[in-house]
C-alpha positions in Angstrom: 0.0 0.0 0.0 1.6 3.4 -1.3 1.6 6.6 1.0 -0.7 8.1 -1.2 -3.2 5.4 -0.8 -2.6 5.9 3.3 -3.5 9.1 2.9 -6.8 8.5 0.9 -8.1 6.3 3.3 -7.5 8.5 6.3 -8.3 11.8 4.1 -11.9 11.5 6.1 -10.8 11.1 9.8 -10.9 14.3 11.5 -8.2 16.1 12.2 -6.5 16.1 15.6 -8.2 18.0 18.4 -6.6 21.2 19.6 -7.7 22.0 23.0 -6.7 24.9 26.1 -3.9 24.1 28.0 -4.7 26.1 31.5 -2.3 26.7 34.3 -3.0 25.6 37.8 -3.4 28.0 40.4 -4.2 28.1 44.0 -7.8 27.7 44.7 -9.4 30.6 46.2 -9.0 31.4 49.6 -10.1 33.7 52.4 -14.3 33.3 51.8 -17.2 33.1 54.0 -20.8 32.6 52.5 -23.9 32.2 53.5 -27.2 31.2 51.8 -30.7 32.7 52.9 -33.8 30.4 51.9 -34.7 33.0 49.8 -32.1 35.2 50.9 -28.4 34.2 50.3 -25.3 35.7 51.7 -21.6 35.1 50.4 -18.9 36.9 52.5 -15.6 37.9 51.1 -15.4 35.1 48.1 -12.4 35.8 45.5 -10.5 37.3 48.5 -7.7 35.2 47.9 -3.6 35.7 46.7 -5.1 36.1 42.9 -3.6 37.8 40.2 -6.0 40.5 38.4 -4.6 39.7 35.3 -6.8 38.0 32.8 -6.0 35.8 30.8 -3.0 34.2 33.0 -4.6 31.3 33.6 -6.9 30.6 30.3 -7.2 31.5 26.9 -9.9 31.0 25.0 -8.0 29.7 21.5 -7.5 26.2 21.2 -3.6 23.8 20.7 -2.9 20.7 21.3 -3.3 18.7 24.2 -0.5 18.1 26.4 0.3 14.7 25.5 3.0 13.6 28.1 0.0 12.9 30.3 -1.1 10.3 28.0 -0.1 7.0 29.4 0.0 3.8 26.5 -1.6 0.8 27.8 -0.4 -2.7 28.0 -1.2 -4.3 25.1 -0.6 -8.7 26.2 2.3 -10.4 23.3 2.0 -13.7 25.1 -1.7 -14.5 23.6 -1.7 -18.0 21.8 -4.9 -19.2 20.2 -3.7 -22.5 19.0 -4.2 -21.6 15.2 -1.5 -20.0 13.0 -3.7 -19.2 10.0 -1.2 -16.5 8.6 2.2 -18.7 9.0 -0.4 -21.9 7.4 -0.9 -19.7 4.9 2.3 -17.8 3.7 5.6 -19.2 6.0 7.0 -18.4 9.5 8.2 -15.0 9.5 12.5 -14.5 10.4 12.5 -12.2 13.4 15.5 -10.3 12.4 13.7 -9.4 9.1 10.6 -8.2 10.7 13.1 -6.2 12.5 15.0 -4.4 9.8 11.1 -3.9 8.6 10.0 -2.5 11.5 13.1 0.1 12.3 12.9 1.7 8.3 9.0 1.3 8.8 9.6 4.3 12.1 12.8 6.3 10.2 9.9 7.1 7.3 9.4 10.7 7.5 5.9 10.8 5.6 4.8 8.0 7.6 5.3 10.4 10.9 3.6 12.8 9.0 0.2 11.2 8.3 0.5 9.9 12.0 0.3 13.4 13.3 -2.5 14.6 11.5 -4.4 11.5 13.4 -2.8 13.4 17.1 0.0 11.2 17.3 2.9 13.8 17.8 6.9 12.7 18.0 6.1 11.4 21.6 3.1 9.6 20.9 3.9 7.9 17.7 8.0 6.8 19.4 5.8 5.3 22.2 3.5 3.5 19.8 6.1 2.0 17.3 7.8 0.8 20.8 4.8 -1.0 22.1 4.1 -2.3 18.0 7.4 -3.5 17.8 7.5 -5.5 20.9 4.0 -6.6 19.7 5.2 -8.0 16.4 8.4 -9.7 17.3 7.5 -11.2 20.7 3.6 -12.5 20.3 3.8 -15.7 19.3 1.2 -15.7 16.8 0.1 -12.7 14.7 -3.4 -11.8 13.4 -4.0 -13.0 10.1 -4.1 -10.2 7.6 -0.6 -8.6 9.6 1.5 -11.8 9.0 0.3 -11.9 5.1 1.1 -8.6 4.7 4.6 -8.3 6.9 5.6 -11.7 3.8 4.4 -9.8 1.7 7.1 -7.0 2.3 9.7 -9.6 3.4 9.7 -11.5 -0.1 9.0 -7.3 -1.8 5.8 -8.2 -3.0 4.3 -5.4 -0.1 5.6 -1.7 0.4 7.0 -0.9 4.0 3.9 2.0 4.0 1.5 -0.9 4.0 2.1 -1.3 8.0 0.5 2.6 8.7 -2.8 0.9 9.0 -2.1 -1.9 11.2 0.7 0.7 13.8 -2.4 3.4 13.6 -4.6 0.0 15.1 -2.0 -0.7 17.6 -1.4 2.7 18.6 -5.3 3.6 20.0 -5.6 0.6 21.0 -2.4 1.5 23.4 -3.9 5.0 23.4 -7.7 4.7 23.5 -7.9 8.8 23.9 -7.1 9.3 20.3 -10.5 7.9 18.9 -12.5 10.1 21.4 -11.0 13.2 21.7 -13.3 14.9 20.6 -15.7 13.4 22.9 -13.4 14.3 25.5 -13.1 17.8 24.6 -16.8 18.4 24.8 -17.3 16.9 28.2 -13.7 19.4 29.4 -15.8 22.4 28.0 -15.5 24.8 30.7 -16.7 28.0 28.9 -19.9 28.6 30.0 -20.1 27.3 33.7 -24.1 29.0 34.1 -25.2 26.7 32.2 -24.6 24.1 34.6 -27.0 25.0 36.6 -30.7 25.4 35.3 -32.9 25.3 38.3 -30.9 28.5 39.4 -31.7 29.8 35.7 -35.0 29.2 35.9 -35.9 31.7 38.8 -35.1 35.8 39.0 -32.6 36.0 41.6 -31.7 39.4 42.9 -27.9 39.7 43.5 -26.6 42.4 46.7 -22.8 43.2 46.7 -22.2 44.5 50.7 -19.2 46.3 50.0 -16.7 47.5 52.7 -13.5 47.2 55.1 -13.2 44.6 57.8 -15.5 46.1 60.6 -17.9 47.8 58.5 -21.3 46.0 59.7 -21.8 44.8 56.2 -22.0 40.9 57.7 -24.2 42.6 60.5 -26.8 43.6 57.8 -26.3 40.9 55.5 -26.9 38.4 58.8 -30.5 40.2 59.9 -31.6 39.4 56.4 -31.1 35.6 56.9 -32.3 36.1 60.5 -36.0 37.7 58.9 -36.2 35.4 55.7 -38.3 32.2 56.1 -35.8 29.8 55.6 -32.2 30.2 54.5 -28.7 28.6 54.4 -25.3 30.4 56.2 -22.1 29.1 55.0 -18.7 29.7 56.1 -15.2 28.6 55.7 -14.7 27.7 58.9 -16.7 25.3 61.3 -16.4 28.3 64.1 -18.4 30.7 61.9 -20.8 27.9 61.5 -21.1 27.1 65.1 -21.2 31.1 65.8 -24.2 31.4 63.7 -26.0 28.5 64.6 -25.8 29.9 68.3 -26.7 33.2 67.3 -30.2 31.8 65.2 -31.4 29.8 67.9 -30.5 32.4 70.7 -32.4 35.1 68.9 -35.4 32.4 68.4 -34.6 31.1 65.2 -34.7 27.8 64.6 -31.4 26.5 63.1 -29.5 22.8 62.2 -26.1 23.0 61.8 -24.4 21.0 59.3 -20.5 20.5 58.9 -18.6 17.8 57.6 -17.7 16.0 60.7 -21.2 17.0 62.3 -25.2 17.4 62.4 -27.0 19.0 64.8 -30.7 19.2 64.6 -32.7 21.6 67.3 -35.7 18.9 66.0 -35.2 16.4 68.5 -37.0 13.9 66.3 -34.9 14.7 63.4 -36.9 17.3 61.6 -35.1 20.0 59.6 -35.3 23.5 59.9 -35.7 26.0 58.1 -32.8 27.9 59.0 -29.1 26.0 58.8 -25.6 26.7 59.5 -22.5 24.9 57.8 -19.2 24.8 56.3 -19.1 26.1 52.6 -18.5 22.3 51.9 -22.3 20.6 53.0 -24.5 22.2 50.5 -25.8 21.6 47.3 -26.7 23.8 44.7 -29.4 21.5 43.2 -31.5 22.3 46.4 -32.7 25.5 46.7 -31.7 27.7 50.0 -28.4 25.8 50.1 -24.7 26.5 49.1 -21.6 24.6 48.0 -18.1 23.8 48.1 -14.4 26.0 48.9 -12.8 27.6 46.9 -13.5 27.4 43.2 -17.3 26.6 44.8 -17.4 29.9 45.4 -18.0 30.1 41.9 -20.5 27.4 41.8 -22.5 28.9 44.6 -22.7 32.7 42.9 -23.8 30.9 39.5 -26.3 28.1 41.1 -27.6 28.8 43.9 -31.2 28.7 43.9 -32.5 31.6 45.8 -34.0 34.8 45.8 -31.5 36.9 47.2 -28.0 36.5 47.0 -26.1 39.0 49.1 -22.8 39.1 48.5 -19.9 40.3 51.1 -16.8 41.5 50.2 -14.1 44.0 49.3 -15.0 46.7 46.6 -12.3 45.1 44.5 -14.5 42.0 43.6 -17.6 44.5 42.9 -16.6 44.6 38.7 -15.8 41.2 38.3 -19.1 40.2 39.8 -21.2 41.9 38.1 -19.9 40.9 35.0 -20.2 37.7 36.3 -24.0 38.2 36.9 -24.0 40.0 33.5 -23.9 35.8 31.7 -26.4 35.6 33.9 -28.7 38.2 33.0 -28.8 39.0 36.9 -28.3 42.5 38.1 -26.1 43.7 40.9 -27.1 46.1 43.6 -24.3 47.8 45.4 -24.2 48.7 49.2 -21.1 50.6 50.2 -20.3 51.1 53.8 -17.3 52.5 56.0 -15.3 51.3 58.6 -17.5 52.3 62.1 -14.1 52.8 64.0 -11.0 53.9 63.6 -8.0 52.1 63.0 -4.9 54.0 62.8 -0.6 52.7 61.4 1.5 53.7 65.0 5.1 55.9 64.0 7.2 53.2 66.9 7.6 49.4 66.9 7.1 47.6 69.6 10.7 46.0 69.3 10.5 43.8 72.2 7.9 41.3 74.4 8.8 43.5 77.2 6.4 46.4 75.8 3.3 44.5 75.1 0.4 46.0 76.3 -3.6 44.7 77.6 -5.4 43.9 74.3 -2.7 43.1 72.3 -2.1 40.3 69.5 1.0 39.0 68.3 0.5 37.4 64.6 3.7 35.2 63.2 3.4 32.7 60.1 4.9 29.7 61.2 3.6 27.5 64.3 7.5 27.2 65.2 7.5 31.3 65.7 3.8 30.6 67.3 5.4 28.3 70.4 8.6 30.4 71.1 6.8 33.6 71.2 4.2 32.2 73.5 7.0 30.7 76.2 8.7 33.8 75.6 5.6 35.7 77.1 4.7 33.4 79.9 8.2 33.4 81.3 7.8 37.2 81.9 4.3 36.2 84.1 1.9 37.1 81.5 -0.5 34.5 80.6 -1.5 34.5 76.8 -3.7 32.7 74.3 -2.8 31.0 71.6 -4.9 30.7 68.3 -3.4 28.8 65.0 -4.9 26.8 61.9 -4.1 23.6 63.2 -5.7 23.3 66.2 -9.2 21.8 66.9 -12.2 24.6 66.3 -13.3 23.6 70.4 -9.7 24.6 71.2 -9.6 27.5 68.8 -13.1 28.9 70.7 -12.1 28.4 74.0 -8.9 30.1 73.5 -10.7 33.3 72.3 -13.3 33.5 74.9 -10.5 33.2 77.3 -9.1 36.3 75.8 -12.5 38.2 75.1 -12.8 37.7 78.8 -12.8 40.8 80.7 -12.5 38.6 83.9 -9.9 36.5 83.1 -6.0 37.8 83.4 -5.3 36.0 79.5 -4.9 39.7 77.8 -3.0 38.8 75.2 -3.2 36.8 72.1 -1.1 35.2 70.0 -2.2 33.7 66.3 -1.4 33.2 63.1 -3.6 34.3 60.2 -6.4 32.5 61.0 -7.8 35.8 63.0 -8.4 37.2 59.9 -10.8 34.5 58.5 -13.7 36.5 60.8 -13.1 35.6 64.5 -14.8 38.4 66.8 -11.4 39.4 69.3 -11.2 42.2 71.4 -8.1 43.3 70.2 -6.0 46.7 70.8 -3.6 46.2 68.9 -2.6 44.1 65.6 2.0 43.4 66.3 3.5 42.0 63.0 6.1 39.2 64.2 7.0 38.9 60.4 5.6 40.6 57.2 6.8 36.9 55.3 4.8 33.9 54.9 5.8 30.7 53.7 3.4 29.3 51.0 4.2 25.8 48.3 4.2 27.3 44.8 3.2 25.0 41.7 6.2 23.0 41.9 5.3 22.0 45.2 8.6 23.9 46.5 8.2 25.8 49.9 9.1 29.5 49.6 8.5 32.7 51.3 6.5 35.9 50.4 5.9 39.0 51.4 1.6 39.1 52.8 -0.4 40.7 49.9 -2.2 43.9 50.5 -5.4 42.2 50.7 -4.0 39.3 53.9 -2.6 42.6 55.4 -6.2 44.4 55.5 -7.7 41.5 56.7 -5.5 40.9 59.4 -5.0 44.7 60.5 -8.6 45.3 60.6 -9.5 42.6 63.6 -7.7 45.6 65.7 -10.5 47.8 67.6 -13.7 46.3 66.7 -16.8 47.9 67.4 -18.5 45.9 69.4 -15.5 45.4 71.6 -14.3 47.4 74.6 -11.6 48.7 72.5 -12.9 51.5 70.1 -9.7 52.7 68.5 -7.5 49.9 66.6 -3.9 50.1 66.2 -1.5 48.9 64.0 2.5 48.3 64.1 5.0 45.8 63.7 7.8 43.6 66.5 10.8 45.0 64.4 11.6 48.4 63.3 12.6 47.7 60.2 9.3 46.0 59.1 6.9 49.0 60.1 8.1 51.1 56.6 7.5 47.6 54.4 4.1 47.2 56.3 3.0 51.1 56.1 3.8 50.6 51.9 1.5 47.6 51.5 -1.3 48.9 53.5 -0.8 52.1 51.3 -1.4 50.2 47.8 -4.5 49.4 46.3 -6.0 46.1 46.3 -6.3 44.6 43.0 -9.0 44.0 40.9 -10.1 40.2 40.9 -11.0 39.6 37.5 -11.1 35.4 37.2 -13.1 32.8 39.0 -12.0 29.3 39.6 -13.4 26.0 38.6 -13.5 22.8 39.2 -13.9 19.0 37.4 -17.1 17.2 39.1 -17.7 13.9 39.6 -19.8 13.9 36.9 -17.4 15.3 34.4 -14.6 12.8 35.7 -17.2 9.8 35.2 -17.7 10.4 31.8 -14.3 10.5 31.0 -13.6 7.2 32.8 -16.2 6.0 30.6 -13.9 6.6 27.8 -11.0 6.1 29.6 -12.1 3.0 31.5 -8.7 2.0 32.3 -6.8 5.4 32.9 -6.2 6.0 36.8 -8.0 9.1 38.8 -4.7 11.6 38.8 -4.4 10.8 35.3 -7.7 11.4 34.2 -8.0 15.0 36.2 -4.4 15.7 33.8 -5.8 15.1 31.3 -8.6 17.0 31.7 -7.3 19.7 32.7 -5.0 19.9 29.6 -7.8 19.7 27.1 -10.2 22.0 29.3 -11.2 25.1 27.8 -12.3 28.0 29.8 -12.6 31.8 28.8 -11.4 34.7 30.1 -13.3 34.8 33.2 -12.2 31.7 34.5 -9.0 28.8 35.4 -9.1 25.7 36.7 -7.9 25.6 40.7 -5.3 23.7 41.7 -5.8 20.0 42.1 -2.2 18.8 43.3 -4.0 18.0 47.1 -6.5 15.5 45.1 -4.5 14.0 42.4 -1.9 13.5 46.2 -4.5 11.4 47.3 -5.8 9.8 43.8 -2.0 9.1 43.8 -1.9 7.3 47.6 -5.5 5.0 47.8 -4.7 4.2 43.4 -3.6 0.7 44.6 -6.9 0.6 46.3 -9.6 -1.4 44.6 -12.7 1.0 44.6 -15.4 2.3 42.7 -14.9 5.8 40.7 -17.4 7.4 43.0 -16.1 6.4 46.5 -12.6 6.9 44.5 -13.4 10.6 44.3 -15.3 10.9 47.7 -11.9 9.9 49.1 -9.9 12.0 47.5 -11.8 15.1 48.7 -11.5 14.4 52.0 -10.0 17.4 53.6 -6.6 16.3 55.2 -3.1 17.9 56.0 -1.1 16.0 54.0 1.9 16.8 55.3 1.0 15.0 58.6 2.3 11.5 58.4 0.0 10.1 60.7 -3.5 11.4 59.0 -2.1 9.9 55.5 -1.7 7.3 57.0 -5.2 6.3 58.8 -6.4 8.0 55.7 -4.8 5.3 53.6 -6.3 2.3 56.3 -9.9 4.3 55.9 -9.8 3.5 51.9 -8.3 0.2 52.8 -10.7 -0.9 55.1 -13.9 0.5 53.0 -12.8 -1.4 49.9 -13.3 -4.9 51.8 -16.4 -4.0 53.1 -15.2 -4.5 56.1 -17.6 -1.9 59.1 -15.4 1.6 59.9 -16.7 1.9 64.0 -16.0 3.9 66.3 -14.0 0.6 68.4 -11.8 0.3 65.1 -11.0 4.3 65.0 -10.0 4.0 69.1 -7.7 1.2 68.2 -6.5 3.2 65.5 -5.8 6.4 67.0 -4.3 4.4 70.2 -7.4 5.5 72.4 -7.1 6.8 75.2 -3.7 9.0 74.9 -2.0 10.4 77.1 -1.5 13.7 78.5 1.2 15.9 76.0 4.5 16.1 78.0 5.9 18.4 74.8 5.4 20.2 71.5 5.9 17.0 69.6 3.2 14.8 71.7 0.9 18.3 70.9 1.5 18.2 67.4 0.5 14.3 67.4 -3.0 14.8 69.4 -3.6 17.8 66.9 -3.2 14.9 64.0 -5.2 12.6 66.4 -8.2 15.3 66.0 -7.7 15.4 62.5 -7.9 11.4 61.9 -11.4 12.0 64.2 -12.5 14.9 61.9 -11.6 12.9 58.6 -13.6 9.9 59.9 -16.4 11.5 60.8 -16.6 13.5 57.5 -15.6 10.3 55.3 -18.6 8.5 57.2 -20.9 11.0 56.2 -20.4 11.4 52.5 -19.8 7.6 52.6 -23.5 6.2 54.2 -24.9 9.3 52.3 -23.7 7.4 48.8 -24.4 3.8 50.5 -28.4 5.7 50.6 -28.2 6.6 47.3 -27.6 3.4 46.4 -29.9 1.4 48.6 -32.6 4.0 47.0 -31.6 3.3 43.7 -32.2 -0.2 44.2 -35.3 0.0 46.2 -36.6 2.3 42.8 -35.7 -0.1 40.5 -37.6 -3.2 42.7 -40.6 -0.9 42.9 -40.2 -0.4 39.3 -39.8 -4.2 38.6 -42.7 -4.7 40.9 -44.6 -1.9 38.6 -44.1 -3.5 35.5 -45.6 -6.6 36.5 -48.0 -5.7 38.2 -49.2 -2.1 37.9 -50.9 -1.1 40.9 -50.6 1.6 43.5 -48.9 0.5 47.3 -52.1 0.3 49.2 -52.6 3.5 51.2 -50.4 5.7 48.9 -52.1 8.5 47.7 -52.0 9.6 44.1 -49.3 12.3 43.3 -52.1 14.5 41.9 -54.3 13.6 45.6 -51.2 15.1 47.5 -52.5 18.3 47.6 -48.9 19.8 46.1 -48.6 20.7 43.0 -46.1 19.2 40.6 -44.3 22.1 40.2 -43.9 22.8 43.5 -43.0 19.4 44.7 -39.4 18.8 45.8 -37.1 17.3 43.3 -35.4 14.3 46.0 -35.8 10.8 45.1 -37.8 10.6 48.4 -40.3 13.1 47.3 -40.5 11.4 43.7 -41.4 7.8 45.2 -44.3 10.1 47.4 -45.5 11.4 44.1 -45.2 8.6 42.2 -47.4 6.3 44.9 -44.8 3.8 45.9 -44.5 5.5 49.0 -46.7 7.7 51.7 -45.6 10.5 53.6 -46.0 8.7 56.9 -43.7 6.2 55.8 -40.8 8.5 54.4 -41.0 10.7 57.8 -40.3 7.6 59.6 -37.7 6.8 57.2 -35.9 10.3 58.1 -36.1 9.9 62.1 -34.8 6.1 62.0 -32.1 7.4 60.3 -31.4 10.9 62.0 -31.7 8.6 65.3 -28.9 6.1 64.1 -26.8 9.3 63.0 -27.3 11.1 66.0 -26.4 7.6 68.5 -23.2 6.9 66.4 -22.1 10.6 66.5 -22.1 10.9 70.0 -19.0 8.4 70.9 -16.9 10.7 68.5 -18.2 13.9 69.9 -17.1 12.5 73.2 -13.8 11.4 72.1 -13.0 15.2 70.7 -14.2 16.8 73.8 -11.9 14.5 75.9 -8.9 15.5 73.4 -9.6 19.5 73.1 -9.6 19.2 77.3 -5.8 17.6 77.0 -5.0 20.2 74.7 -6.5 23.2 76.5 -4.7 21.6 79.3 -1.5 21.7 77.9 -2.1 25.8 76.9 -2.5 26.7 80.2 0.3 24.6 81.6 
């Protein structure tokens, strides 16, 4: 077969797909949110270390994918089926021909040529001949029509070019990608992320931008107007902000649930919901309405589906363009409330150049735990008792540290804390004492390095100084060393920049279809590779996935399904603690053989009970014994909550079963038009659609919900325990 002939047949194969290559960045950070039944609030999203320029991340023209991520499958050379019909046929074939074939067959420039126009590039097409030539000379028996025609060449009856069909066979069958790229391309279309979410289309929502400094009251207002809607969602970044505001609803008379990962609390002591809930910005869904959504690049998700009548929005004036261009794909307005700062917070001319000076009131912020413990013995050697509040430690510690110091009665008057005081924490602070103006952050390449705090981190953490609801009306501002107060003055001075890109993120959905495809690519590669040929537009990039495709990486060994896969690999864990990777890794282990995750297996894991922390290092190991408790009891929520899905699935498809032979109504099941709802009004849950479909009645579904909130509630209190026990050893060890 000639080249030209090669190229006839394959003149009507498409040609390769070009598709976006988009950077990874650092998912969005610094957020709070909160949804409002008909009345949502999102606090401070986009707040994060972004650049403002667009266009860094994505671009909206297509090129190739980047195919180094493609990994060539195993293709078996030890199959025998018994029968030689080419060798019967023709003759045995002499290996070191077939290899003098083979190596002029890959030195042929023109057949390289017609390879790449089918998206094999120099990489791809050496890897293919490879695997093709260890195919040819090692199987011990050959198809058919390849043995005729490799004689064929050997006695020159055939032309070399008569192998391109056969190597372009091989090659997607080593590469399956390459005959559904464009398939793959479509479901990686990231361009137009509102039309993801049509329930949140199909309603007028009214979006309210509560623009302002930290201590503004814009949260104050933004909070009554969740407090007077009928029902309504809060979300937060932090499981302290959700705890603050479910005390605050139910105090003022409000009925509200709280919902984190780790927890559920129901003010319903049979188990019936609310109308009002508090959680983390991870336990909401945006296919529900009056509920919210995920970190980071879900802040996206939640301002585009939210399904609600009011979305207020609270943040700096910074985001105020970029969201309401946002809204503009939307067709969604923005109104703008601007408000001021309601005390004063002023930049002091002196350092405070030693712990000797400290005053009442005052809070020491450093970037590194190490900094964190020194500068807290330092301070209790001179007789002064100090809190301590860091990322790290439990949310029950992190409370009780900063009541301690809010106390008026208590001698604790000062405070020591990383960065995590500027995530919304209510401190009665004086004044704000830079340790350090450099924090140490992993760039791309995984590398630690240290940076200068952005203009943005510095406001945030200056303005917790002199709140207004404090007994400290006046905030002040300064540094420990003399030299940093000029550096800090000139990045308070600049301008916060404009954020002008959103993140997003590849769903389960998304990563299920290309599995489907791809059935026998692993989880971190098939994230790569959609992420190479994602295509977003100027608006948006894809967030940074190293922390998932670290933990698609660990549990890949693992057998599981693609679902409980990805479940696991969103689990929210500090990776760099050896221990939590670790009882993360036996979690996935133990799951995959079925075999029950209880709360006697987690004690045994965790070496329960522990003992008192003699130093930092047994401090740092109970902090990583919380974490292991927090990860279990968020891996067993999302994990029965899929084992419910499926059980319903199956209990739909009996009843449907059941239907189909015999097509009558459960007895006592009312008619879905005899429900007195109207379709369109009924809820879109599977539970609600077995209700309105008569296979089953309200009285049995409510009983449904208690059994289970009852179970939930029984197996979550021997954990709760456990995580009192340890935040009363580690509030033990602060005050020692």
């Amino acid at each position: 077969m000639s080249v030209n002939r090669c190229m006839l047949l394959f003149s009507r194969v498409q040609p390769r797909i070009c598709a976006i290559s988009v950077r990874n960045k650092n998912t969005l950070v610094d957020s709070r949110c909160g949804n409002f039944g008909s009345t949502t609030l999102l606090k401070d999203p986009w707040s994060g270390p972004l650049t403002s320029r667009r266009g860094v991340y994505s671009n909206s023209s297509s090129r190739s994918p980047d195919t180094s991520l493609f990994v060539p499958l195993n293709i078996k050379s030890d199959v025998d089926d018994g029968w030689a019909v080419g060798a019967e046929l023709t003759q045995p074939l002499d290996k070191s021909e077939l290899l003098k074939i083979l190596n002029k067959f890959y030195k042929r420039n023109e057949m390289q040529k017609i390879a790449a126009d089918q998206g094999l590039d120099a990489r791809l097409f050496h890897q293919a001949f490879i695997s093709f030539r260890k195919y040819v000379l090692e199987i011990s028996t050959l198809s058919a029509d390849l043995h005729i025609i490799l004689n064929d060449i050997c006695c020159g009856a055939g032309h070399i070019d008569d192998l391109y069909p056969y190597f372009m066979r091989h090659a997607k069958q080593i590469f399956p990608m390459l005959d559904c790229m464009e398939d793959l391309r479509k479901i990686s279309d990231l361009r137009v992320p509102a039309n993801w979410y049509p329930e949140a289309r199909a309603i007028q929502r009214k979006v309210i931008f509560h623009a302002g400094p930290t201590n503004s009251g814009k949260t104050h207002h933004a909070i009554q107007r969740y407090l007077a809607a009928k029902s309504g969602v809060y979300c937060g970044p932090l499981k302290l902000l959700a705890h603050e505001i479910f005390e605050k609803s139910n105090t003022a008379g409000v009925p509200c649930d709280l919902v984190t990962g780790e927890e559920r609390t129901f003010v319903d002591a049979e188990g019936g919901q609310a109308e009002h809930v508090a959680c983390t910005i991870e336990m909401c869904s945006v296919t529900t309405p009056c509920q919210d959504i995920s970190r980071g690049w879900a802040w996206t998700r939640a301002l585009l589906g939210l399904c609600a009548e009011e979305i207020h929005v609270c943040g700096e004036p910074a985001v105020i363009n970029f969201v309401t261009e946002l809204m503009y794909t939307t067709g969604e307005e923005v109104e703008v409330r601007n408000y001021k700062r309601l005390s004063p917070c002023s930049i002091l001319d002196r350092a405070v150049e030693s712990l000797d000076n400290l005053r009442p009131g005052d809070c020491v912020v450093c970037f590194s735990k190490n900094d964190i413990y020194s500068i807290s013995r330092q301070i209790e050697s001179r007789g002064l008792e100090c809190a301590v509040i860091y990322g790290s430690l439990p949310p029950g510690t992190k409370l009780s540290q900063a009541k301690k110091f809010n106390d008026p009665e208590d001698p604790c008057k000062i405070l020591v804390a990383t960065d995590a005081i500027g995530m919304g924490l209510n401190l009665s602070i004086k004044r704000i004492i830079f340790n350090s103006l450099v924090k140490p952050n992993i760039n791309e390449k995984g590398e630690k390095e240290l940076n200068t705090i952005s203009t943005s981190q510095a406001l945030q953490i200056a303005g917790r100084a002199g709140r207004f609801s404090s007994i400290f009306k006046e905030g002040e501002v300064t540094t420990m060393h003399r030299d940093d107060l000029p550096i800090l003055k000139e990045i308070l001075s600049r301008t916060v920049h404009a954020i002008e890109i959103a993140g997003l993120h590849p769903t389960a959905e998304q990563i299920e279809m290309f599995a489907y495809h791809l059935p026998d690519a692993t989880l971190s590669n098939l994230i790569d590779i959609f992420v190479s040929l994602s295509q977003v537009d100027g608006m948006y990039f894809v967030c940074n996935i190293d922390d998932f495709k670290f933990l698609a990486d660990m549990i890949q060994h693992i057998p599981l399904n693609l679902r409980s896969r990805y479940v696991f690999c969103t689990a929210p864990i500090n990776k760099k603690q050896p221990f939590v990777c670790t009882s993360f890794l036996k979690f996935a282990r133990q799951f995959s053989r079925d075999e029950p995750l209880t709360f006697d297996w987690v004690c045994r894991l965790v070496s329960w009970p522990l003992v008192p922390p003699k130093n930092i290092k047994d401090l740092v190991h109970l902090e990583a014994v919380h974490d292991v408790l927090d990860l279990y009891l968020w891996l067993r929520s999302l994990i029965v909550f899929i084992a419910i899905i499926l059980n319903q699935m199956l209990i739909t498809l009996s009843f449907g079963l059941f239907v189909s032979i015999s097509p009558r109504r459960v007895r006592g099941a009312p008619k879905a038009q005899d429900s007195g709802v109207e379709a369109g009004q009924l809820d879109k849950s599977l539970g609600s659609r077995l209700v309105q479909e008569g296979l089953l009645t309200p009285d049995l579904l409510k009983q449904l919900q208690k059994e289970w909130s009852k179970e939930h509630r029984q197996e979550e209190v021997g954990v709760k325990l456990v995580a009192e026990t340890l935040n009363n050893k580690i509030k033990g060890r602060k005050k020692k």
